[in-house]
N, C-alpha and C positions, 0 to 999 in steps of 0.2 A: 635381583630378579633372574633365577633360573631359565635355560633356555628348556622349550620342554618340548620342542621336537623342532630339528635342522632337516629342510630338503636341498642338494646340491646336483646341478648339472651342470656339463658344458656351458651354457648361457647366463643361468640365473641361480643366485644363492636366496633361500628363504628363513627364515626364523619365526620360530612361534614361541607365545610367551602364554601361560595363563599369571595374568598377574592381579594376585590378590594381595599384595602388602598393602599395606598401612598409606594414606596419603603421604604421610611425611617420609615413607620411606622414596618417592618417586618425586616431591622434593629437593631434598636432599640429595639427589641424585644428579640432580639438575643444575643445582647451584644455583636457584633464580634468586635473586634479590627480591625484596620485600615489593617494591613498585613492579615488578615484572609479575610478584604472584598476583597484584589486585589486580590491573589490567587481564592478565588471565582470569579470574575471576566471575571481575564484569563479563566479559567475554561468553564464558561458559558455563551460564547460570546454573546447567542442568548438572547435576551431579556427577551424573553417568559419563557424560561428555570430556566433563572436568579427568574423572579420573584416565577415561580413552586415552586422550589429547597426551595427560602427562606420561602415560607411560609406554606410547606409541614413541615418546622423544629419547626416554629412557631406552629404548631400544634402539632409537636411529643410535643412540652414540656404542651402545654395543656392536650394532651390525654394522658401522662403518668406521669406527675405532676413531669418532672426530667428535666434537660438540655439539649438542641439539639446534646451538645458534646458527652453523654453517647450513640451515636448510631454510626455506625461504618458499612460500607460496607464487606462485605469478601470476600474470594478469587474470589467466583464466579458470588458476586457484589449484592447477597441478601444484607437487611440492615440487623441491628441486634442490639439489644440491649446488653449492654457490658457485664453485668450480667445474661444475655442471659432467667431469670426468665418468660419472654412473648415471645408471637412470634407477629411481626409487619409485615404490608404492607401496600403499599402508592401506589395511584395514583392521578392521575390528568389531566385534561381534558377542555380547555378553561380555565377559571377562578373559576373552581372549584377542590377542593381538597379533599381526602376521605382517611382517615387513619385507618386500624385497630388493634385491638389485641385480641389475643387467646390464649392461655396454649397449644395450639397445631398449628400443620403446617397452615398457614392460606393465604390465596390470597385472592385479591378484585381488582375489576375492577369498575371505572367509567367512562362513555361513552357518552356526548351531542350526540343527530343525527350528523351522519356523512355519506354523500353520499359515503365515499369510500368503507364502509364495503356492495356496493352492488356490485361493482367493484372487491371487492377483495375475494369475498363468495367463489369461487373455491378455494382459499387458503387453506381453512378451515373448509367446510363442504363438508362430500362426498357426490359425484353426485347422488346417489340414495336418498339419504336427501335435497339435494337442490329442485329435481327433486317436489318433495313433498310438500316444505313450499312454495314453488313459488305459489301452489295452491289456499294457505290462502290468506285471504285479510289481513293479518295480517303478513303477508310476509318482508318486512323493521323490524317489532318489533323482530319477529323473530331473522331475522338476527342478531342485537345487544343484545339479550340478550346470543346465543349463542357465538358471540363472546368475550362477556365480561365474560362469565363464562368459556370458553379454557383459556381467558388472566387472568383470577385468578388462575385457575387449575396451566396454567406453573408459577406464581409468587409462590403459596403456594410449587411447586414443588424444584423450586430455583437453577438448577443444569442445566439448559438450556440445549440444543440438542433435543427440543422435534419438533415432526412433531405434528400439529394440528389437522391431519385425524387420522393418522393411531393410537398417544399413547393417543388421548383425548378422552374419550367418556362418552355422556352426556344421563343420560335416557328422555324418552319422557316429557312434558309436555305442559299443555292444554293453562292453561290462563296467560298467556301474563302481564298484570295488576301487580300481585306478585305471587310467589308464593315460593315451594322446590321442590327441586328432588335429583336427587343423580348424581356423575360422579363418572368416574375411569380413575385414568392415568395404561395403561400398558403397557410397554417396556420390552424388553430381558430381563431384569436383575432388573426390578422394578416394584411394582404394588400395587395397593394403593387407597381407596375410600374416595369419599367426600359428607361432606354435602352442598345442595347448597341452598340460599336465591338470591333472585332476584328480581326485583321491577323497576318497570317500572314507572317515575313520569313527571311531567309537563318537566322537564330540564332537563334529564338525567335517562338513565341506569344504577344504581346498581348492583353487582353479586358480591357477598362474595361464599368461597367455606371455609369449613374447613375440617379437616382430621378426617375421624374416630377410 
């Protein structure tokens, strides 16, 4: 499974894969014994899901040079490294997959165009902000980069309950293309800033956040 594009900073290293092999080659990959494939399986009835799942693992053992088995969900279904030495986060998006790590809290989102996030913008930006980017001809870009930078803020966050208006907030920024900016999650009883990278490319939104 080729890497088909590495981001690296100070903080956080990313990888992306499009991975189209063969089931059996992400398998095979894996080394799962036969009882491990049907419990996955059952598991992940959806096809789609099945193939995400195995080849987001296939990647954890590239990006961190260890076994799929060294990662581990926890109670509130963050993943985690057993040794818990990094901090990880995965997504995944049609047939591509985007994994990172950082020494600190870290989210990342990736996003092909998707007509729902214009459908579903009230969800997650407030109406005086919507009110605004609808302005731009740059309006759709918008839209996905914002929302892949909320859907990193709550992964890096990892404790779920978040509202995307009211605890995400993201500072302004200009160009669309890539860039940074900063967010902050803040709640009753939590609060907390990030650094954001973003990057807008031929197939896909980008949005890493990590934590200061």
């Amino acid at each position: 499974m080729p890497v088909l594009q590495t981001y690296q900073s100070p903080v956080f290293e990313v990888l992306i894969w499009n991975a189209t092999e063969p089931l059996h080659f992400f398998i095979d990959a894996l080394e799962l014994t036969d009882n491990e494939l049907v419990v996955l399986q059952q598991k992940y009835r959806n096809p789609i899901a099945f193939r995400q799942w195995l080849a987001s693992r296939c990647g954890l053992q590239q990006l961190f040079n260890t076994s799929h088995r060294a990662f581990q969900k926890n109670k509130t279904g963050k993943l985690e490294l057993e040794d818990k030495q990094s901090q990880v986060s995965v997504s995944h998006s049609a047939s591509y997959i985007a994994l990172a790590k950082a020494q600190q809290a870290i989210g990342l989102d990736l996003q092909v165009p998707s007509p729902k996030l214009e459908r579903i913008a009230s969800k997650y930006l407030a109406p005086a902000l919507l009110v605004e980017l609808k302005k731009s001809p740059y309006y759709i870009d918008y839209l996905h980069i914002y929302w892949g930078i909320k859907e990193a803020l709550f992964k890096a966050y990892g404790l779920g309950k978040v509202d995307f208006i009211q605890h995400l907030h993201i500072a302004p920024f200009d160009n669309i293309s890539k860039g940074n900016t900063s967010a902050t999650i803040l709640k009753p009883n939590f609060k907390a800033t990030y650094q954001v990278f973003y990057e807008k490319t031929e197939n896909y939104y980008l949005c890493v956040v990590t934590k200061v």
